[in-house]
C-alpha positions as CSV (number, residue, x, y, z in Angstrom):
1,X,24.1,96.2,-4.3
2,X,26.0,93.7,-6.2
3,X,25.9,91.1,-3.9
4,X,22.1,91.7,-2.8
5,X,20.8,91.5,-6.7
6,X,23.4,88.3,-6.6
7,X,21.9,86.4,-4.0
8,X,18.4,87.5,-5.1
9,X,19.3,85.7,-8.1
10,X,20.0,82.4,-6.5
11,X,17.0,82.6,-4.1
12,X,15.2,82.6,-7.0
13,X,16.5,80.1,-9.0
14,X,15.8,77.8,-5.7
15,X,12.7,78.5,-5.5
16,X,12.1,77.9,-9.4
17,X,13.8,74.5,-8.3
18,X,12.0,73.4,-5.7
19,X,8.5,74.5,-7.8
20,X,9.3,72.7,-10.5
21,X,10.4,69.7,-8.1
22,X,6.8,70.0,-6.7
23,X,5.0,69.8,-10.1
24,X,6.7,67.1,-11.4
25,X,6.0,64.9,-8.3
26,X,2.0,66.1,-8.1
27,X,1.9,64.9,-12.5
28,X,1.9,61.0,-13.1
29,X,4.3,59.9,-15.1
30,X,4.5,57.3,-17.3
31,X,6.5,54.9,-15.1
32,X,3.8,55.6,-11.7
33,X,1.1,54.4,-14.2
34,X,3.1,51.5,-15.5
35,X,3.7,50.8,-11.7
36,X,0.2,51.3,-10.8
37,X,-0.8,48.8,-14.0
38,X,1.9,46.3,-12.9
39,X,1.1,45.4,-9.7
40,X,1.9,42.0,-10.1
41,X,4.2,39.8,-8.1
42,X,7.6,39.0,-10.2
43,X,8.3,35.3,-8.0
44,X,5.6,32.9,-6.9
45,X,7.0,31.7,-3.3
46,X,5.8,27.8,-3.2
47,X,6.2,26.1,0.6
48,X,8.4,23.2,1.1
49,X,6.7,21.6,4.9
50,X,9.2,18.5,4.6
51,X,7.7,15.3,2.7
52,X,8.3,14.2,-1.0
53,X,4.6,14.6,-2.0
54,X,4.4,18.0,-1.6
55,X,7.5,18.7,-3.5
56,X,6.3,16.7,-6.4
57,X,3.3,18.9,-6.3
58,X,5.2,22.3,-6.3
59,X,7.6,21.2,-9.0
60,X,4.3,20.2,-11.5
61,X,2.5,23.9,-10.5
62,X,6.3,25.6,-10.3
63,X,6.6,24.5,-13.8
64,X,3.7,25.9,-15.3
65,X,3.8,29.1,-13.0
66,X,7.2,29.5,-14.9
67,X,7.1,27.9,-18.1
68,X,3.4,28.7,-19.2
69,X,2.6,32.0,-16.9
70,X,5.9,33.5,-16.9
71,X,6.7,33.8,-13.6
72,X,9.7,33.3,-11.5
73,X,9.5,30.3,-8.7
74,X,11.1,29.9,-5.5
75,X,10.8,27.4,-2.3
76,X,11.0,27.8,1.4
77,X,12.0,25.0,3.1
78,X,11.0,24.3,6.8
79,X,8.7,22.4,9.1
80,X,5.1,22.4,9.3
81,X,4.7,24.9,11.4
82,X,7.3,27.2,10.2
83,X,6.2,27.3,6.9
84,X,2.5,27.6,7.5
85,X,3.5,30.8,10.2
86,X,5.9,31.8,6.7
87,X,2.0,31.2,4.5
88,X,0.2,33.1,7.1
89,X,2.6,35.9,7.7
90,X,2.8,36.3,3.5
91,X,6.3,35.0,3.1
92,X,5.2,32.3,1.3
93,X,2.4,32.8,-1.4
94,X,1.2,29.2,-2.5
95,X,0.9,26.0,-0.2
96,X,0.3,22.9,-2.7
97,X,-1.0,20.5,0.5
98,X,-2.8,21.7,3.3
99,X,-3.5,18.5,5.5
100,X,-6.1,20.8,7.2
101,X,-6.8,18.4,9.8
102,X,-3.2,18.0,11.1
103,X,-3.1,21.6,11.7
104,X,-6.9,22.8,12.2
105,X,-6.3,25.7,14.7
106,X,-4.1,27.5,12.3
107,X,-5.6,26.7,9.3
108,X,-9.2,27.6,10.7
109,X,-7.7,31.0,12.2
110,X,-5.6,31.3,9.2
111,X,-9.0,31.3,7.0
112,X,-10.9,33.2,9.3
113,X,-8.7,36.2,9.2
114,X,-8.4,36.2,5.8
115,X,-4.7,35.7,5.7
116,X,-4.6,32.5,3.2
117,X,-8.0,31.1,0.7
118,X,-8.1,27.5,-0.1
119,X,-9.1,27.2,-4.1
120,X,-9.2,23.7,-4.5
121,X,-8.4,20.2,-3.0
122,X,-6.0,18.9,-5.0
123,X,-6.8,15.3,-3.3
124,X,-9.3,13.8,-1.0
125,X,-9.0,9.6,-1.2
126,X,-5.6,9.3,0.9
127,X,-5.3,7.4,4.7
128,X,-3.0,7.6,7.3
129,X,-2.5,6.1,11.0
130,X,-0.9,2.5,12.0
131,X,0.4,0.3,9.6
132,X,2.2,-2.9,9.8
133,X,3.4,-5.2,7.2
134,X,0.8,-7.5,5.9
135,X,2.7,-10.3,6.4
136,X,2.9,-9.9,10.2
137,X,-0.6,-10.8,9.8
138,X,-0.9,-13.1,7.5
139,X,2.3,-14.1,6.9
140,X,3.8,-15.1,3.4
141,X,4.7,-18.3,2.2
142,X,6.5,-17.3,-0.9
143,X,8.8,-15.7,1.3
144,X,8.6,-18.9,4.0
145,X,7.0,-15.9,6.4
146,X,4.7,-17.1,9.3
147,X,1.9,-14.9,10.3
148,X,3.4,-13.2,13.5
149,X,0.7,-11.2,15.1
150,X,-2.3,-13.6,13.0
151,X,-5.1,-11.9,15.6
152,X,-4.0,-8.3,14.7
153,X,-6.9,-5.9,13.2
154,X,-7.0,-2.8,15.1
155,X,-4.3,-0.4,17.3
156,X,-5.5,-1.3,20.6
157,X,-4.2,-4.9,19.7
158,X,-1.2,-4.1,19.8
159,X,-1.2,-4.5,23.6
160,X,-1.0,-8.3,22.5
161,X,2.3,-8.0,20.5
162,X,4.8,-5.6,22.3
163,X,7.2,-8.8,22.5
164,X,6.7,-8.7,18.3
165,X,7.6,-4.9,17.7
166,X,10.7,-5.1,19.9
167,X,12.5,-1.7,20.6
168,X,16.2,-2.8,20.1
169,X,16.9,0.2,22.6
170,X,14.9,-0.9,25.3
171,X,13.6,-4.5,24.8
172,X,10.9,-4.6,27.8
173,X,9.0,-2.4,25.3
174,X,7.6,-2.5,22.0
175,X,8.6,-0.1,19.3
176,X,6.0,2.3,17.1
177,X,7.6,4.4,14.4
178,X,5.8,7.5,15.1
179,X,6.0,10.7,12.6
180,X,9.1,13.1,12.7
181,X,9.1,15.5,15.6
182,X,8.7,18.4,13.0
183,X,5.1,17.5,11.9
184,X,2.3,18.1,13.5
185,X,0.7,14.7,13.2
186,X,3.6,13.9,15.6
187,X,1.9,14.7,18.5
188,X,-1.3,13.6,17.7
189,X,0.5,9.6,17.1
190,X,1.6,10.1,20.5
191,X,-1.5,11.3,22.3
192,X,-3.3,8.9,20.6
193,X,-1.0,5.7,22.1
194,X,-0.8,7.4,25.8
195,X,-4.8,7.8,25.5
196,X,-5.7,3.8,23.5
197,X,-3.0,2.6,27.1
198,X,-0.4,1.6,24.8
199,X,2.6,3.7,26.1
200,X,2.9,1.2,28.9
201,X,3.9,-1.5,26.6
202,X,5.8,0.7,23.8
203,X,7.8,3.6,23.1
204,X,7.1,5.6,20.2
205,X,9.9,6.6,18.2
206,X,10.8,9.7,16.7
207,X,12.4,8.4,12.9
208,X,14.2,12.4,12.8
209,X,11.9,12.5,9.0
210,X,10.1,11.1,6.3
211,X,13.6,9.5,4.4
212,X,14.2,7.7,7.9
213,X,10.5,6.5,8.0
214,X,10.5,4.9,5.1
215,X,13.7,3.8,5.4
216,X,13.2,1.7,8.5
217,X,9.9,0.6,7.0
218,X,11.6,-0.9,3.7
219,X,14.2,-2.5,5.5
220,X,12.5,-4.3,7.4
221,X,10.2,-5.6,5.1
222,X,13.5,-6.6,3.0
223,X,14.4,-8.7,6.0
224,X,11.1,-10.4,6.8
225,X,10.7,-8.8,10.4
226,X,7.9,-6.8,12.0
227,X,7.8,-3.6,11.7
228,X,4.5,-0.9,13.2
229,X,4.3,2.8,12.8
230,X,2.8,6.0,11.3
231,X,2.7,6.1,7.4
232,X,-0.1,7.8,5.0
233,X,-0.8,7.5,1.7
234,X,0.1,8.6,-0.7
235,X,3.5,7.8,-0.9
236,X,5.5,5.0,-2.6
237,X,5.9,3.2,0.0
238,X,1.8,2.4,0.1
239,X,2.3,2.1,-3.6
240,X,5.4,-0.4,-3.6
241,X,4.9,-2.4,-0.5
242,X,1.9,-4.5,0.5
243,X,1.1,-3.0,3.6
244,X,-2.2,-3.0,5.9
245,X,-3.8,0.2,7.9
246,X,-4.7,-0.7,11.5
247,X,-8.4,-0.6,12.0
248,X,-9.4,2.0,14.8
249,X,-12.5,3.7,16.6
250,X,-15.0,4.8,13.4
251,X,-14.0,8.8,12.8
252,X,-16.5,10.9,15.5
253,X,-15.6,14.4,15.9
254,X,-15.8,14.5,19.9
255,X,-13.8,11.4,20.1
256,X,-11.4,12.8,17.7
257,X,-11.6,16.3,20.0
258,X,-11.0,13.9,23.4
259,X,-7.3,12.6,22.6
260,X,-7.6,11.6,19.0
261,X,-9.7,8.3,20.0
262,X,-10.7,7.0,16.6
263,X,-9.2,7.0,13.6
264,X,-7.9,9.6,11.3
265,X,-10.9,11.0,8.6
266,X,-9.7,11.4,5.1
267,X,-8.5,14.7,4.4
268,X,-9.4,17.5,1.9
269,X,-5.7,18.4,0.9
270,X,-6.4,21.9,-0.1
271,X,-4.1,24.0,-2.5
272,X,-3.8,27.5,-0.9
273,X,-2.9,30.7,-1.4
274,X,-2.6,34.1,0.2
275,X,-5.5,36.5,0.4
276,X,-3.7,39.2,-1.4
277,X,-2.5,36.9,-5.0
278,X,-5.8,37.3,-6.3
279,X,-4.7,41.2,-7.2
280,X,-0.7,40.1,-7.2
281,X,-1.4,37.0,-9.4
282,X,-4.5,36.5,-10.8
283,X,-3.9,33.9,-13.3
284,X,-1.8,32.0,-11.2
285,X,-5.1,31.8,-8.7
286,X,-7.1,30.9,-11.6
287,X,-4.9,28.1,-12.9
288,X,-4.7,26.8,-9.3
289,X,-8.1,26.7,-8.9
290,X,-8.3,23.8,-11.2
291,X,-5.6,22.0,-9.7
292,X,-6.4,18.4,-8.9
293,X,-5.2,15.2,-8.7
294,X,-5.4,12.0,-6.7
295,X,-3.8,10.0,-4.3
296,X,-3.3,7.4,-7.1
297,X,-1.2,9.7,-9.2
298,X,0.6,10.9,-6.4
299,X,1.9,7.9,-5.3
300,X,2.4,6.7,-9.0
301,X,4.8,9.8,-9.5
302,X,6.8,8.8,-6.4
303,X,7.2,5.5,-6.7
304,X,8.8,7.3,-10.4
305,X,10.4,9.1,-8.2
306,X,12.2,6.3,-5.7
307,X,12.3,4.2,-9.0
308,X,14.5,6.2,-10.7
309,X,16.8,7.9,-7.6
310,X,14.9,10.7,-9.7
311,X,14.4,14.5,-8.1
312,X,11.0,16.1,-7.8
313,X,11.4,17.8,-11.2
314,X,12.1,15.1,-12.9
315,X,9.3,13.5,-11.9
316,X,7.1,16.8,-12.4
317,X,8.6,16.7,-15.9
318,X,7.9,13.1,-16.3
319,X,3.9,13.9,-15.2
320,X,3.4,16.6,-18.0
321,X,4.5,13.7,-20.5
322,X,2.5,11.1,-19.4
323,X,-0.6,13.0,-18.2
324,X,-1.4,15.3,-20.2
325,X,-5.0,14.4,-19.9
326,X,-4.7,15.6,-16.9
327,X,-3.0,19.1,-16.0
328,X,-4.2,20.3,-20.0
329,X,-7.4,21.0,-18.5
330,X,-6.1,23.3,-15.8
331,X,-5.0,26.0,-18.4
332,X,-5.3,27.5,-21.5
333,X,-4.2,26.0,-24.5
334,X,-1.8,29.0,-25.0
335,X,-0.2,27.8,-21.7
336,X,-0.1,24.4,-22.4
337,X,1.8,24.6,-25.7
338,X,4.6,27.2,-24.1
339,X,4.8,24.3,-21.0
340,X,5.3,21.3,-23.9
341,X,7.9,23.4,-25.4
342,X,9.5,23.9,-22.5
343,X,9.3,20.1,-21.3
344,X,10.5,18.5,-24.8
C-alpha cells in the first residue's frame, strides 16, 4: 500500500510537470515577443564579384551600414557567377554593381522570381569593349611615338594590324587582352572576335584578373608599345591613361542577341538586394535606395586608390571626407553625424 500511494505520488508530480511544461510553452513570453519584434538581420553580407570598383563601393555602403545603421558587415568573395548564385540563393544580402547586361539571364530570372530587387543604379555613364592606346593611333611626339596603326577606328580593323599587337607566345598571331576567365564578359570578348573573323589573325588572351589587366595595359604604355584589349570604365586606368575605345556596330538588340555584333550599350549598374531585407533590414533598403554615384567619382576614388597603394577603405574613408555633398543626402542627418564621428 506503501509503495502504490508512493508511486501515485510521483505519477502525479509528472503529470503536474509536464502541464505546467505545456502552459508555459502555449503563453508568450517576453523574449518570443522580443524575437518576434526583432526580426532584423544582425550582419549585412555585401558581395565581392572580383574588380576594385565594386569593392570601393561596398566599403563606402559597409561603412555607413556599420557606422551610421549599426549593423555588422561582412564580404564574400568569389567570381561572377558564384557570387550572384551566393545573391540569388540568399547568402549574400546586398550586391553594390549589377552589370545587368553581362549577366542578363540570371539577373532577369533572378528578378523574375523575386529572389533579389534592384533599388537604384548607382551609375549609368560607364563604356567598355576594345581599347588601345591612343598613341598607336595617333602617335605622340612628346614621347618621339609614331602613329602605329594611324587608320585604326573600329574592331573589325584590327584585321589590318595583327603584325602590331604581336602575341609574344605565338608571333603568326596578334594578341587581344580579353577579360579574366572568371567574368562573364569573358565569353562575350571572345564570341564577339570569332563572330567580327578576327580569331584567324589573333588569339585572345586570358590576363588570369583585373590586377594582370591593368598591369599589362600600364606597362606597356610605360614602354611606348602597342597594346589591344578589354577594359571598361570606370577604373583608373581610363582615369590615368589616355586611352581610346574602339568604334563598333551601333548597339541593336538582335545584333547584340546574334554573337554580340555591335558594341556594348551603357549599363544601368543597379545596387541590389534580396527580396526578403525589406522585413530583415529596412533602413538599410531605404538608405540604399538613394545610393548613387557616377562613373566620374568612381574612377576618381581609384585612381586614390592606385595613387596611394591605398585599400578600398581607405579610399571609402577618403570619399566621406571629400564628398560629403554627396552620400549626406542618402541618409538622415542622425546617420551622417554617427558616420563623421566615426571617419574623423
Amino acid at each position: 500500500m506503501k509503495r502504490f500511494k508512493k508511486n501515485s505520488l510521483i505519477f502525479l508530480a509528472l503529470i503536474f510537470i509536464v502541464t505546467m511544461s505545456l502552459m508555459a510553452c502555449g503563453q508568450p513570453s517576453e523574449n518570443d515577443g522580443q524575437a518576434d519584434k526583432n526580426n532584423k538581420k544582425d550582419t549585412i553580407v555585401f558581395a565581392d564579384a572580383g574588380w576594385d570598383s565594386i569593392r570601393f563601393h561596398n566599403s563606402v555602403a559597409g561603412i555607413i551600414v556599420k557606422e551610421g545603421l549599426g549593423y555588422d558587415t561582412d564580404v564574400i568573395p568569389g567570381t561572377t557567377a558564384a557570387t550572384f548564385l551566393g545573391f540569388r540563393q540568399g547568402q549574400i544580402d546586398v550586391y553594390m554593381e549589377a552589370w545587368q547586361d553581362n549577366i542578363i539571364e540570371q539577373y532577369t530570372e533572378a528578378i523574375e522570381k523575386e529572389e533579389i530587387v534592384p533599388v537604384t543604379t548607382n551609375f549609368d555613364d560607364n563604356s567598355q569593349g576594345l581599347y588601345v592606346p591612343t598613341y598607336v593611333i595617333k602617335g605622340d611626339e612628346e614621347r618621339g611615338i609614331e602613329p602605329m596603326a594611324p587608320e585604326l577606328k573600329t574592331v573589325k580593323d584590327l584585321a589590318k594590324y595583327p603584325e602590331i599587337f604581336t602575341d609574344p607566345e605565338d608571333n603568326k598571331k596578334g594578341r587581344i587582352y580579353g577579360a579574366p576567365s572568371s567574368w562573364s564578359v569573358s565569353e562575350i570578348v571572345k564570341t564577339k572576335v570569332q563572330n567580327y573573323g578576327l580569331s584567324e589573325k589573333y588569339n585572345v588572351f586570358d590576363p588570369g584578373s583585373d590586377t594582370s589587366l591593368a598591369t599589362s595595359l600600364a606597362s606597356a604604355i610605360d614602354k611606348g608599345e602597342p597594346w589591344v584589349g578589354y577594359y571598361w570604365d570606370p577604373t583608373w586606368v581610363t582615369g590615368k591613361y589616355d586611352l581610346t575605345l574602339l568604334e563598333d556596330e551601333p548597339f541593336d538588340e538582335e545584333k547584340w542577341e546574334d554573337g554580340y555584333r555591335c558594341e556594348f550599350k551603357p549599363v544601368d549598374v543597379t545596387v541590389c538586394v534580396t527580396s526578403d531585407l525589406e522585413n530583415t533590414a529596412p533602413d538599410v533598403v531605404e538608405f540604399l535606395k538613394n545610393y548613387t554615384t557616377s562613373s566620374a567619382l568612381t574612377a576618381e576614388a581609384l585612381a586614390y586608390i592606385q595613387e596611394n597603394n591605398a585599400t578600398a577603405d581607405d579610399a571609402a574613408e577618403w570619399f566621406l571626407k571629400e564628398h560629403e555633398e554627396v552620400w549626406t543626402k542618402w541618409v538622415s542627418e542622425e546617420v551622417v553625424q554617427k558616420v563623421k564621428e566615426a571617419i574623423k
